[in-house]
PyMOL CGO cylinders between C-alpha atoms (Angstrom):
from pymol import cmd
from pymol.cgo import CYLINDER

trace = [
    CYLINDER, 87.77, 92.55, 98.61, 89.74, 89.01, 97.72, 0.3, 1, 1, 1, 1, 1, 1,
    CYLINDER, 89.74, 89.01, 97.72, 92.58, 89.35, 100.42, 0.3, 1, 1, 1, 1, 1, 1,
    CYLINDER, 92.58, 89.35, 100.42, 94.03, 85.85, 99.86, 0.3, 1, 1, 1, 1, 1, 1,
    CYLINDER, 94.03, 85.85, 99.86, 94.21, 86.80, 95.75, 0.3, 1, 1, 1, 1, 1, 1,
    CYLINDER, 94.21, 86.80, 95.75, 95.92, 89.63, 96.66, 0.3, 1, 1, 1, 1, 1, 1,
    CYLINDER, 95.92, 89.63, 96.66, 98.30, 88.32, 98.87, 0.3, 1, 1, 1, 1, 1, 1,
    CYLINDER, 98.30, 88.32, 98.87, 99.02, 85.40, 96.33, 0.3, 1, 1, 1, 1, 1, 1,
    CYLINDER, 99.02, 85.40, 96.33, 99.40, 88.08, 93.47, 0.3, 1, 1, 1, 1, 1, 1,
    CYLINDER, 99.40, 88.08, 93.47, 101.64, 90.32, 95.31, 0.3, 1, 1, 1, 1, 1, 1,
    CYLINDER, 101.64, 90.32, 95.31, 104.27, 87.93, 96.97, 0.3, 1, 1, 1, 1, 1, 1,
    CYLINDER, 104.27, 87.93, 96.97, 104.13, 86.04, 93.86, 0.3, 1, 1, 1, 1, 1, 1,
    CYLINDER, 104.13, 86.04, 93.86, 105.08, 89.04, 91.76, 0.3, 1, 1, 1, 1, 1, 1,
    CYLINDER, 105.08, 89.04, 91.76, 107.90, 90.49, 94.46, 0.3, 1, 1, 1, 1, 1, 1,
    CYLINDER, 107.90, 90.49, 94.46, 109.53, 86.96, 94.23, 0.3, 1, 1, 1, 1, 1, 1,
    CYLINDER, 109.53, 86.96, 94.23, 110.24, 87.44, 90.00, 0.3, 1, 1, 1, 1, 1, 1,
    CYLINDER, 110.24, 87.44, 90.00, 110.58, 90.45, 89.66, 0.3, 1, 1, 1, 1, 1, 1,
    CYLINDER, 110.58, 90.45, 89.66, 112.60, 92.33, 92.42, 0.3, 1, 1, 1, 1, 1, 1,
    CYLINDER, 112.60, 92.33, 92.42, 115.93, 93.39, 92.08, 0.3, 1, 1, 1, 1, 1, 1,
    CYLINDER, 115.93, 93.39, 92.08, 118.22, 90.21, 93.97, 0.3, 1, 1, 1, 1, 1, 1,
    CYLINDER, 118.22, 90.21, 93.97, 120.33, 93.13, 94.89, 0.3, 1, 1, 1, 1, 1, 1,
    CYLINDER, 120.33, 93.13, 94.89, 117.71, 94.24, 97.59, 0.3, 1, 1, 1, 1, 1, 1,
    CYLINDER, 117.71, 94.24, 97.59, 119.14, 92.43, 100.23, 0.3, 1, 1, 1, 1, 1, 1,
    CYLINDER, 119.14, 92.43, 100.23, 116.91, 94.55, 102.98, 0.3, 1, 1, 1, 1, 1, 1,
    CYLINDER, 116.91, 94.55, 102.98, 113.94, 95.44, 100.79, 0.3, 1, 1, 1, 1, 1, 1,
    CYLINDER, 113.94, 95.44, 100.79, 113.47, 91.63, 99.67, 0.3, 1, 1, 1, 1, 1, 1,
    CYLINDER, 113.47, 91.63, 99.67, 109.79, 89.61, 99.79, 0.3, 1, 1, 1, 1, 1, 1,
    CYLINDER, 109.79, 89.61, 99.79, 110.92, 88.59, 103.45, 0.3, 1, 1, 1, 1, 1, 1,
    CYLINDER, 110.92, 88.59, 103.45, 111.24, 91.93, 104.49, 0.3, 1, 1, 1, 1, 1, 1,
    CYLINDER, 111.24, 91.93, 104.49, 107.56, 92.59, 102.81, 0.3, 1, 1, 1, 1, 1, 1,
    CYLINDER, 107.56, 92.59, 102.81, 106.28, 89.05, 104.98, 0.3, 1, 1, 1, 1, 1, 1,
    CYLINDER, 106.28, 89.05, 104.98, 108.02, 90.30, 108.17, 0.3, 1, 1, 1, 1, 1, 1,
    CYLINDER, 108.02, 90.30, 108.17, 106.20, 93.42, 108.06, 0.3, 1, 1, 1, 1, 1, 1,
    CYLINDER, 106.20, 93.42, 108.06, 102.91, 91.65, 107.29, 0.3, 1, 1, 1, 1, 1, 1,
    CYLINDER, 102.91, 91.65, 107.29, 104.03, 89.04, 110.39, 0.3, 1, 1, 1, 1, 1, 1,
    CYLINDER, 104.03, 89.04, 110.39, 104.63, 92.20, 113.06, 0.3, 1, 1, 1, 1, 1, 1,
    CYLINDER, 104.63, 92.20, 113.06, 101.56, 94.34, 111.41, 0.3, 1, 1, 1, 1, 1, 1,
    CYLINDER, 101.56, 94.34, 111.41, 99.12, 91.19, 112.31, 0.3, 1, 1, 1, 1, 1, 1,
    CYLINDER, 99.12, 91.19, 112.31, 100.44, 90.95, 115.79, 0.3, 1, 1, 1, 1, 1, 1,
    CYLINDER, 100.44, 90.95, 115.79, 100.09, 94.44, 116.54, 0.3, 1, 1, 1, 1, 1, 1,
    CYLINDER, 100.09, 94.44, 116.54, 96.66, 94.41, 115.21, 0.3, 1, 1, 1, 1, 1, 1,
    CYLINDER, 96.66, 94.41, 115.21, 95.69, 91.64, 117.51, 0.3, 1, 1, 1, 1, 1, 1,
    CYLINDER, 95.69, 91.64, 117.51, 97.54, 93.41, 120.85, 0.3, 1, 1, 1, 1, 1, 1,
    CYLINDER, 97.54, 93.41, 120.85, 95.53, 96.74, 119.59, 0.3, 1, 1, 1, 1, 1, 1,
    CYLINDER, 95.53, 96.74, 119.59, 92.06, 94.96, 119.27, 0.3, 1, 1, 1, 1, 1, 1,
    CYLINDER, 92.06, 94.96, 119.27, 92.42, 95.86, 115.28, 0.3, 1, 1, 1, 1, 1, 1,
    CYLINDER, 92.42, 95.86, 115.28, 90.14, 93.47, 113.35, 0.3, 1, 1, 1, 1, 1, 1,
    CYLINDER, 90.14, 93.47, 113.35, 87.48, 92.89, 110.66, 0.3, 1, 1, 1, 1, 1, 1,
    CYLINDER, 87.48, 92.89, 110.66, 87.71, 95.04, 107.19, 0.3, 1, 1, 1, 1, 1, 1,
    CYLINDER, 87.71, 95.04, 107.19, 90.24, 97.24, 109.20, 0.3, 1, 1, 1, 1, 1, 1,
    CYLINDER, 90.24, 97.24, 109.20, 92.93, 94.45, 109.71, 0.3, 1, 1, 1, 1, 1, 1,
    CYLINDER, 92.93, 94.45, 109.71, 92.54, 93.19, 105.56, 0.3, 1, 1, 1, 1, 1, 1,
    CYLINDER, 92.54, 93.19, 105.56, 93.41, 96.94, 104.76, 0.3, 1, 1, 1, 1, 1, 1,
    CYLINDER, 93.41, 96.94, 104.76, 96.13, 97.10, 106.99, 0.3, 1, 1, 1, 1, 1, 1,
    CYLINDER, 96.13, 97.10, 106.99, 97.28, 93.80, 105.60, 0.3, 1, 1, 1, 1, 1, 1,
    CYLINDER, 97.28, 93.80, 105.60, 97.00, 94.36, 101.86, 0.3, 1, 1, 1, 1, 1, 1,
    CYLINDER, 97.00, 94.36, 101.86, 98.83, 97.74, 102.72, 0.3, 1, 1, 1, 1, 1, 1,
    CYLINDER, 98.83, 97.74, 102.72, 101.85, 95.77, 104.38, 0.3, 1, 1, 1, 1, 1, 1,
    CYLINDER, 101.85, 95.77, 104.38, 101.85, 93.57, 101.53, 0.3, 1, 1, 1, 1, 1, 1,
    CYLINDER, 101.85, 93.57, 101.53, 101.94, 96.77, 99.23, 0.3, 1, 1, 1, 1, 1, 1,
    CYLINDER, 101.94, 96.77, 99.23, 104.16, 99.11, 101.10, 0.3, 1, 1, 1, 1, 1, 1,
    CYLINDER, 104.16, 99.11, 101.10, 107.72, 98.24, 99.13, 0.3, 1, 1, 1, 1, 1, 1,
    CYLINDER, 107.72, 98.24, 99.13, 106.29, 97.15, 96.17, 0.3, 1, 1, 1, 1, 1, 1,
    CYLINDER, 106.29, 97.15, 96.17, 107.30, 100.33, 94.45, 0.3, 1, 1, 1, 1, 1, 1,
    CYLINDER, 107.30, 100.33, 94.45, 110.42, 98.98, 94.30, 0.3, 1, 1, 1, 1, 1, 1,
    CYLINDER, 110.42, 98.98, 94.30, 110.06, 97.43, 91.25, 0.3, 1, 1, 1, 1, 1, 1,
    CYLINDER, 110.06, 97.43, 91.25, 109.88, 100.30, 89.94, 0.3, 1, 1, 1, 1, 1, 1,
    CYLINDER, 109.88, 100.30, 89.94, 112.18, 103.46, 91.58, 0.3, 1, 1, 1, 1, 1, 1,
    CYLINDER, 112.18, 103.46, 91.58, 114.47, 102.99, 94.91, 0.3, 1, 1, 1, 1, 1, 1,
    CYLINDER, 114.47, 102.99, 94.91, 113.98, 106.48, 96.39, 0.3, 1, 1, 1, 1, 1, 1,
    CYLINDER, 113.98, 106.48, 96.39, 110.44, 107.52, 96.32, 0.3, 1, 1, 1, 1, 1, 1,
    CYLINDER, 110.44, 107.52, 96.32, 109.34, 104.16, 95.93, 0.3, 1, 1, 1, 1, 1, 1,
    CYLINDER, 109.34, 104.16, 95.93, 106.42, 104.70, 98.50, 0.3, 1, 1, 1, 1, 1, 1,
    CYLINDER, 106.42, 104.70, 98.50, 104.99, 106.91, 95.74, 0.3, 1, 1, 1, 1, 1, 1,
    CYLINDER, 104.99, 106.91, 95.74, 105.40, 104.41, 93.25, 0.3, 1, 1, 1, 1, 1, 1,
    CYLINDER, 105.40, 104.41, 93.25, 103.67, 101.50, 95.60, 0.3, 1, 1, 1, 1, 1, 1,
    CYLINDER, 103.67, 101.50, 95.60, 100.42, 103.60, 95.67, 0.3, 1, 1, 1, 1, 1, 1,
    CYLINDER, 100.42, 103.60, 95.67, 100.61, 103.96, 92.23, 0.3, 1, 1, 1, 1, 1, 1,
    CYLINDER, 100.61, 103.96, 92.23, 100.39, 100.34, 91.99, 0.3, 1, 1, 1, 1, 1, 1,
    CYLINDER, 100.39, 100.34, 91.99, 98.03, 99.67, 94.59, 0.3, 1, 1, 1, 1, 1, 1,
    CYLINDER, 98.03, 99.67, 94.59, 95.86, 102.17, 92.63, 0.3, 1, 1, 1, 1, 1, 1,
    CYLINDER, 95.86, 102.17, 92.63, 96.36, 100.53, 89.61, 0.3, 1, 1, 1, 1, 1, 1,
    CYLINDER, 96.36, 100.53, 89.61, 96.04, 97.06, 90.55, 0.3, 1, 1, 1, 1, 1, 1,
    CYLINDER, 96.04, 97.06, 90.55, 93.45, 96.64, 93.74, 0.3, 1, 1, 1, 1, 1, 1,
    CYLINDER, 93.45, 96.64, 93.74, 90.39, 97.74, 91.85, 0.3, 1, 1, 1, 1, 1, 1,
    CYLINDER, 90.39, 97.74, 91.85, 90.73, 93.97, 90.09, 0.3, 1, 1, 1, 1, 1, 1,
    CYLINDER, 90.73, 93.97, 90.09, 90.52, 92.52, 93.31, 0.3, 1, 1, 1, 1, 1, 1,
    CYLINDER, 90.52, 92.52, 93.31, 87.17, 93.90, 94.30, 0.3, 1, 1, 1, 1, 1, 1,
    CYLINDER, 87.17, 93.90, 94.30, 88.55, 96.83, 96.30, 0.3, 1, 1, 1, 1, 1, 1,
    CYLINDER, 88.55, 96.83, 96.30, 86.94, 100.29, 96.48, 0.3, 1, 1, 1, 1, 1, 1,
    CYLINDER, 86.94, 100.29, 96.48, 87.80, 103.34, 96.09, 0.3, 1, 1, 1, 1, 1, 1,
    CYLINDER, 87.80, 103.34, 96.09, 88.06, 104.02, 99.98, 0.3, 1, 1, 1, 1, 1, 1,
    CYLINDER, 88.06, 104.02, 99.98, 89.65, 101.39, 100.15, 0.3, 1, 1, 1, 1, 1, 1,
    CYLINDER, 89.65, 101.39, 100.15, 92.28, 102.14, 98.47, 0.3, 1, 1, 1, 1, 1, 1,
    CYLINDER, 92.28, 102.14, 98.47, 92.44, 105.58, 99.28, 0.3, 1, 1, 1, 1, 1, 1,
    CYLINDER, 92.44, 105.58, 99.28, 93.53, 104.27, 103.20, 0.3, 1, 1, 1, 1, 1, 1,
    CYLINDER, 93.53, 104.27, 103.20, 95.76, 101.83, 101.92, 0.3, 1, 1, 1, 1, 1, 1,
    CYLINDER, 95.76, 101.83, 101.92, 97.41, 104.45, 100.06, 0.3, 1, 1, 1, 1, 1, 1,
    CYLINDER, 97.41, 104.45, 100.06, 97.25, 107.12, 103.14, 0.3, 1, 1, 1, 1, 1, 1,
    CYLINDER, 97.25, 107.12, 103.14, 99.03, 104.29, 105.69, 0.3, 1, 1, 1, 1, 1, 1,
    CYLINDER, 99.03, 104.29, 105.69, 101.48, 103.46, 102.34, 0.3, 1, 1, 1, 1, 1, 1,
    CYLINDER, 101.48, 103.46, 102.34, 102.68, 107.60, 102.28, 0.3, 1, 1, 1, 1, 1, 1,
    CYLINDER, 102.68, 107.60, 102.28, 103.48, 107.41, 105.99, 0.3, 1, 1, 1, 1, 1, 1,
    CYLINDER, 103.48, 107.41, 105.99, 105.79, 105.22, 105.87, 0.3, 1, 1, 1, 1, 1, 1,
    CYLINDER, 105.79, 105.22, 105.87, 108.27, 107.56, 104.24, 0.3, 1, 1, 1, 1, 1, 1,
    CYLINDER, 108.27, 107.56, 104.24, 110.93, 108.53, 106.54, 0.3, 1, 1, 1, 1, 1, 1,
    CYLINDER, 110.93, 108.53, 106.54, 110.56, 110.61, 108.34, 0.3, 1, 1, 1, 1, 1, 1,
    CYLINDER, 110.56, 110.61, 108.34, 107.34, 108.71, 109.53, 0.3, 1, 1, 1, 1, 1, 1,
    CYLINDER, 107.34, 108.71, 109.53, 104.73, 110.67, 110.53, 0.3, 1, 1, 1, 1, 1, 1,
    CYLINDER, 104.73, 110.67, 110.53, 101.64, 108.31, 111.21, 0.3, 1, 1, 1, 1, 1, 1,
    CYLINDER, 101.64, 108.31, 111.21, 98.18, 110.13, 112.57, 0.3, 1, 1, 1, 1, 1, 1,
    CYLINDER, 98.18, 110.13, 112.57, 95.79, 107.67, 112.35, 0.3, 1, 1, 1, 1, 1, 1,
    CYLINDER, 95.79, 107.67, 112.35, 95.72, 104.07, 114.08, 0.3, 1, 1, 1, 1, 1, 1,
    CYLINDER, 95.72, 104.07, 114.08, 96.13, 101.71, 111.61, 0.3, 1, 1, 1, 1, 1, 1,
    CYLINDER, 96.13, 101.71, 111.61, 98.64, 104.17, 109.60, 0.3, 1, 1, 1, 1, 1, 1,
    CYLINDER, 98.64, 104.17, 109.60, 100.91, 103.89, 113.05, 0.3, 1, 1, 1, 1, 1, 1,
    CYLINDER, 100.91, 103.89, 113.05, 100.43, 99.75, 113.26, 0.3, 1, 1, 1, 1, 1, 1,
    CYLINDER, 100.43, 99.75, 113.26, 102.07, 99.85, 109.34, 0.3, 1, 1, 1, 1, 1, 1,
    CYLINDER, 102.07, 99.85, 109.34, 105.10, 102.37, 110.51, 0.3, 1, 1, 1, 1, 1, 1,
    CYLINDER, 105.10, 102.37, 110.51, 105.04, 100.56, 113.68, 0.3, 1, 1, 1, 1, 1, 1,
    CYLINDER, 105.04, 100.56, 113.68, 105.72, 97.14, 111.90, 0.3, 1, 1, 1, 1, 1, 1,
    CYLINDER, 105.72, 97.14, 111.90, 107.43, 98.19, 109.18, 0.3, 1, 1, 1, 1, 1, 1,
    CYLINDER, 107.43, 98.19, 109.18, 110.28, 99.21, 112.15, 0.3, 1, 1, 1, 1, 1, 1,
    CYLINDER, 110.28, 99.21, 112.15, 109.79, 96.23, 114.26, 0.3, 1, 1, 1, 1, 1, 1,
    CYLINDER, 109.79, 96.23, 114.26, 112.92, 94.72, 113.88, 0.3, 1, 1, 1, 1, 1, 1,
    CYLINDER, 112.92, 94.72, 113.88, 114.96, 97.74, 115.81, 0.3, 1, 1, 1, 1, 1, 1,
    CYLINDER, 114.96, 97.74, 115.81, 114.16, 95.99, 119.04, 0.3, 1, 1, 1, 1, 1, 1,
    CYLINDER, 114.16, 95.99, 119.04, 115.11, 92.76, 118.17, 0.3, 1, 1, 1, 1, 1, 1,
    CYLINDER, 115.11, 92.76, 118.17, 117.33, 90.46, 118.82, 0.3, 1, 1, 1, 1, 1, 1,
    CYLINDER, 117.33, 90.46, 118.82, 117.84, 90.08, 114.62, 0.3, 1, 1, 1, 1, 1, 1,
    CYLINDER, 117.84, 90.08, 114.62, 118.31, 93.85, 114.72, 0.3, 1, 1, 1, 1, 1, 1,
    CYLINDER, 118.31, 93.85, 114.72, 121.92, 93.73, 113.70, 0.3, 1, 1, 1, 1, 1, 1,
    CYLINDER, 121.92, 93.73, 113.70, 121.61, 90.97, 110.98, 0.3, 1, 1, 1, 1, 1, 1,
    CYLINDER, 121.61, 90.97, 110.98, 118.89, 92.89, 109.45, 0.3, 1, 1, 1, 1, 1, 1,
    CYLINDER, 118.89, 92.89, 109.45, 120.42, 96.13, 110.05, 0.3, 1, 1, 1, 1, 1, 1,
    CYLINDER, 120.42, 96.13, 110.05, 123.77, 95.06, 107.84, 0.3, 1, 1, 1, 1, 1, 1,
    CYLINDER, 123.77, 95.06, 107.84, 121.41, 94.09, 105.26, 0.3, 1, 1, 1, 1, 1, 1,
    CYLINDER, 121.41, 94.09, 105.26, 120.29, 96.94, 104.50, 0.3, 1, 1, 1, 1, 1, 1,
    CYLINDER, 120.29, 96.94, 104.50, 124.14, 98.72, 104.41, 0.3, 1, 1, 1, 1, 1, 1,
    CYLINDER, 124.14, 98.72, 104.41, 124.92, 96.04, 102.30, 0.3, 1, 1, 1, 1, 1, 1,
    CYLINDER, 124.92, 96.04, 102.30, 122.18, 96.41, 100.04, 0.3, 1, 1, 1, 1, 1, 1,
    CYLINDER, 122.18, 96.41, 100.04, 123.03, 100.93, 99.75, 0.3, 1, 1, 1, 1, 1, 1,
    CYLINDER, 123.03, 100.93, 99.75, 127.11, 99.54, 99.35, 0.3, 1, 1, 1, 1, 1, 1,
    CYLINDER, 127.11, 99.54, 99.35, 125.37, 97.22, 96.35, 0.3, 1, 1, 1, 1, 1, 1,
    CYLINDER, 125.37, 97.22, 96.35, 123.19, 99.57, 94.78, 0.3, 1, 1, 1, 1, 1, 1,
    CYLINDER, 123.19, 99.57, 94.78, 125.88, 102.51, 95.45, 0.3, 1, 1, 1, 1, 1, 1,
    CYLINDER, 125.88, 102.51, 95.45, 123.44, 104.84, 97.28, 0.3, 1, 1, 1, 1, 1, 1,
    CYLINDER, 123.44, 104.84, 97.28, 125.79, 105.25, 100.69, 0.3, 1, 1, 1, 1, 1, 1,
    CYLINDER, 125.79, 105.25, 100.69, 129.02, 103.68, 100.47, 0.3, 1, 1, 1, 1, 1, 1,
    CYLINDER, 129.02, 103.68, 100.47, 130.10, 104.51, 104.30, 0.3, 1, 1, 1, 1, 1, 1,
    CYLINDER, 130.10, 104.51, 104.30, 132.53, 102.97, 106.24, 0.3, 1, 1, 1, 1, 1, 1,
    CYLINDER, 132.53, 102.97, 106.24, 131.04, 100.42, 109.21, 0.3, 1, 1, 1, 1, 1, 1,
    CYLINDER, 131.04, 100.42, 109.21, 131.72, 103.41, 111.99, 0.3, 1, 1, 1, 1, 1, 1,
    CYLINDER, 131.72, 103.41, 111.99, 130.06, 105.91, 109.71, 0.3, 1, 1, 1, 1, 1, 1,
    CYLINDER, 130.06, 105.91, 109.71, 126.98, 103.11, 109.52, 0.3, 1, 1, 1, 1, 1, 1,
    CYLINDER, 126.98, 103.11, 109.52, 126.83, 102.56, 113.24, 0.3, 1, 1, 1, 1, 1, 1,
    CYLINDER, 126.83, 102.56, 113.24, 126.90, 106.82, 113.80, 0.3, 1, 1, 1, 1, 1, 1,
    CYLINDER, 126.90, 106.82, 113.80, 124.09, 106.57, 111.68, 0.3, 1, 1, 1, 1, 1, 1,
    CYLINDER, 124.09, 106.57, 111.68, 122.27, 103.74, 112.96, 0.3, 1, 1, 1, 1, 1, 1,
    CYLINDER, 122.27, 103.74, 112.96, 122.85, 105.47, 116.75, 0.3, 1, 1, 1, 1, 1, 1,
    CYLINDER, 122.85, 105.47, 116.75, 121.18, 108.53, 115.61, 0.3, 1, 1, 1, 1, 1, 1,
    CYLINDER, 121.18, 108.53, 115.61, 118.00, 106.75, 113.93, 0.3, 1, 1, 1, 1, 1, 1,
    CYLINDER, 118.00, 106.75, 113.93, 117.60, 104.29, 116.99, 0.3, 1, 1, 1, 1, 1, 1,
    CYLINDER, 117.60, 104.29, 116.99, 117.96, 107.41, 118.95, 0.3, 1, 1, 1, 1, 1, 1,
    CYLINDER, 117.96, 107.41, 118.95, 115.33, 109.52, 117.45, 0.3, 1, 1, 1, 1, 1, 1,
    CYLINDER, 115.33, 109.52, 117.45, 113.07, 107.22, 116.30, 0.3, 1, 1, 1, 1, 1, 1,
    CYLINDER, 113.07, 107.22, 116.30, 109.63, 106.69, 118.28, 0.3, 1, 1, 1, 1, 1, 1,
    CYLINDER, 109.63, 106.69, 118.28, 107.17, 103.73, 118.62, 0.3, 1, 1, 1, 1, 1, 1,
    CYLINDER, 107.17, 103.73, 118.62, 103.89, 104.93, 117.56, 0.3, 1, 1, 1, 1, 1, 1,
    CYLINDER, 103.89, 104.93, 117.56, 101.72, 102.59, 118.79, 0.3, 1, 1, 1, 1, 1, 1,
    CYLINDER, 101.72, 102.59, 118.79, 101.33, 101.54, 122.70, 0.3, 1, 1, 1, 1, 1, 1,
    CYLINDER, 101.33, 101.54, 122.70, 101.66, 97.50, 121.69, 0.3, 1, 1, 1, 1, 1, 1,
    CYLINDER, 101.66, 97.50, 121.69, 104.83, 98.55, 119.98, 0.3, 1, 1, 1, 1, 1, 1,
    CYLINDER, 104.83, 98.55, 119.98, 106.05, 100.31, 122.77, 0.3, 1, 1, 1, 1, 1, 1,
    CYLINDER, 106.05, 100.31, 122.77, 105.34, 97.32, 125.38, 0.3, 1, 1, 1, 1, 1, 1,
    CYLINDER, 105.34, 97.32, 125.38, 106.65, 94.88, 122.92, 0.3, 1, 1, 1, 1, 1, 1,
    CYLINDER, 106.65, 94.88, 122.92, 109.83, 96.38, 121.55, 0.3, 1, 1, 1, 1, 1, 1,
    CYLINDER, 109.83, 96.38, 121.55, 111.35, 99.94, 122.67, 0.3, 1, 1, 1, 1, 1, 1,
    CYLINDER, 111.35, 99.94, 122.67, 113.42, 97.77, 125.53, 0.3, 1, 1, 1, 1, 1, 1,
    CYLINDER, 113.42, 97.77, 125.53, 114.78, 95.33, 122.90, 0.3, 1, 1, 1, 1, 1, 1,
    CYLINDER, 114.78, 95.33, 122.90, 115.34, 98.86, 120.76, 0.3, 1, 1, 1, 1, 1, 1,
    CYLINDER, 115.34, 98.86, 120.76, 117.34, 100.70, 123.77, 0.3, 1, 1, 1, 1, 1, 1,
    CYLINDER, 117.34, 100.70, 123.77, 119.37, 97.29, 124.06, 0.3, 1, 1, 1, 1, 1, 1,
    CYLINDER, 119.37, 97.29, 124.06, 120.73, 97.32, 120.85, 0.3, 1, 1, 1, 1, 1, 1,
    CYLINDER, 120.73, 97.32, 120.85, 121.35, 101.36, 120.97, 0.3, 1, 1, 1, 1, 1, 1,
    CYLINDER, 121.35, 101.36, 120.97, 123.50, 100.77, 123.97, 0.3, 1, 1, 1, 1, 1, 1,
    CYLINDER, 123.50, 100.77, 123.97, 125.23, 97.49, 121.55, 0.3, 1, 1, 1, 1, 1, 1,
    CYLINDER, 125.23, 97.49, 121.55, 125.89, 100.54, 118.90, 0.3, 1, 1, 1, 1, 1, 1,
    CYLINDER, 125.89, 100.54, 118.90, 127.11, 102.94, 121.44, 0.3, 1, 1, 1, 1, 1, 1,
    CYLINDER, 127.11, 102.94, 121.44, 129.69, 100.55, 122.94, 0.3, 1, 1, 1, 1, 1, 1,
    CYLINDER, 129.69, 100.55, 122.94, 130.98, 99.55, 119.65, 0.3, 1, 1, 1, 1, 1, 1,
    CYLINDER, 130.98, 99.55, 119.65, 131.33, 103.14, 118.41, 0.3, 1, 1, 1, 1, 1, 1,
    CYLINDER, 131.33, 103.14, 118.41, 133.23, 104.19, 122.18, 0.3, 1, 1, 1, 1, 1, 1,
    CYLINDER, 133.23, 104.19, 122.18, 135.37, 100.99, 121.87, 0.3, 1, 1, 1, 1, 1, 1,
    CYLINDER, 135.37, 100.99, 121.87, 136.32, 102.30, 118.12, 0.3, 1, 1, 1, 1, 1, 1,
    CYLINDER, 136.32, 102.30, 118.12, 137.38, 105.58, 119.36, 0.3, 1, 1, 1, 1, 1, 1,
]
cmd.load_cgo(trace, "trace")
């Protein structure tokens, strides 16, 4: 399997062609993911052929957009399929690139290891200190598109719930950011009890 092709190919191909108005779902998003997913890897002793298909599914896992907003997941394996056999990847291969590419769907539900590393970093970012810039990102990019046009107290009730049910998969994930996370769910709580 060519990795470094791949990688080339894909960032190349999510710079031209995706929608501008993706202001969350942009190629830094997609290299942000890849960024936290190596990371995590390393803390969870992930390497070898593992850590090139977690990689190549990072680099993957939004790439659907191009295609279809919601569902877009489905469409990414679709492309993976299509495209990864020309870079010398099997047919196993693929089939766990596609299997960690499906569980990032909301709601996540990742079994195996390198399927909760993906989720893991795909969701980095809610216990970080960019957490809010990223976060209004992707409300502007629903306003844009004209999925969810909610007020900004509707959007922090919703981003209160999510930080408040979602879960950390992975144990280096945990360590690393659920403190940052319950930070900025306590920043969201204070800002919806000061709006009341």
């Amino acid at each position: 399997m060519n990795y470094e092709a791949v990688k080339k190919y894909i960032l190349s191909r999510l710079e031209r062609e995706l929608n501008p108005d993706l202001t969350y779902h942009s190629v830094s998003h997609t290299i942000d993911v890849l960024q936290s997913a190596v990371r995590l890897a390393d803390m969870e002793k992930i390497n070898g052929e593992d850590k090139l298909l977690l990689q190549t599914a990072c680099l993957f896992h939004d790439i659907g957009m191009l295609k279809t907003y919601r569902g877009h997941e489905e469409a990414s394996v679709e492309i993976c399929q299509e495209i990864l056999p020309q870079f010398g990847y099997s047919t196993e291969d693929i089939k766990v690139i596609s299997g960690m590419i499906l569980t990032t769907k909301l709601p996540q539900c990742a079994m195996h290891n390198l399927d909760k590393i993906l989720c893991d970093a795909d969701l980095d970012y809610l216990g970080r200190p960019d957490y809010f810039m990223i976060a209004h990102k992707l409300k502007y990019e629903w306003h844009i598109l004209g999925f969810y046009n909610t007020s900004l107290y509707q959007w922090y009730i919703i981003q209160r719930d999510f930080l408040t049910n979602h879960k950390y998969f992975t144990k280096s994930a945990i360590d690393l950011r659920q403190k940052g996370k319950m930070e900025n769910l306590h920043q969201v709580e204070m800002i919806l009890n000061h709006e009341k």
